[in-house]
N, C-alpha and C positions, 0 to 999 in steps of 0.2 A: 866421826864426831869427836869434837875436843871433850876432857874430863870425864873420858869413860876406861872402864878395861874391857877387852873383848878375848873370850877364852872358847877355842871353838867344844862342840859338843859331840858333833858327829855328821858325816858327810854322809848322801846315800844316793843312789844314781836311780831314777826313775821312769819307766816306759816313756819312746818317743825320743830319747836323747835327753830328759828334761834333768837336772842335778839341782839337790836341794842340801844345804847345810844350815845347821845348826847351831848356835853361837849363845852362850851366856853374856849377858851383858850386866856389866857393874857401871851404874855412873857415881861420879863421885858424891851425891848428895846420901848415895847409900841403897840407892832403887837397885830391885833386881830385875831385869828383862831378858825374854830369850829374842834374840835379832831371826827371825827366817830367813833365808835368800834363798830363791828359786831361778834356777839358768835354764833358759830355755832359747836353747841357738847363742845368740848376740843380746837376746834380751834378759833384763832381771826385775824379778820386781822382789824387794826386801822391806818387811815389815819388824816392827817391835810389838811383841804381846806380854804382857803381865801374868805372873803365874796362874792365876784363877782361870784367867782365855787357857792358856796352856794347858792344864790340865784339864776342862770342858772338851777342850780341842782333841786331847789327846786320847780323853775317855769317848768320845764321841767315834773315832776314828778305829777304837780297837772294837767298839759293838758294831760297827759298820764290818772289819775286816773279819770278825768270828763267824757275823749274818753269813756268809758269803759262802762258808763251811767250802770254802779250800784251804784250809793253813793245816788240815789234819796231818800229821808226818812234817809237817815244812820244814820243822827249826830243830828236830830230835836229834841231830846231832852235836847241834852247833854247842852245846853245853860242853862237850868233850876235846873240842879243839883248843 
């Protein structure tokens, strides 16, 4: 899209082959949005959400991923790297 900046945020590869990144979006009027892209094969589907969705989104996502109680030990080192 014309009249934006687009600054990635963070790529992450996800069961299935699927790859999802991350993108701040600035349009020139001054909005902030995060762009999703999701690759799956040849396909994509890429949406724009407002920080409010994004954060809903993302709160929603980590009670879901704690529910689950596999992440105990997952990321204990990763601080040190």
């Amino acid at each position: 899209m014309s009249g934006e900046t687009t600054t990635p945020i963070t790529e992450l590869a996800a069961p299935f082959g699927q790859e999802i990144q991350l993108h701040d979006v600035a349009l020139e009027d001054g909005v902030k949005m995060m762009r999703v892209r999701i690759r799956e094969r040849s396909r994509f589907t890429v949406f724009d959400i407002d920080p409010a969705t994004a954060k809903a989104w993302g709160n929603a996502m980590t009670a879901w991923a704690e529910a689950t109680g596999t992440l105990a030990g997952m990321f204990e080192d990763t601080q040190n790297d």
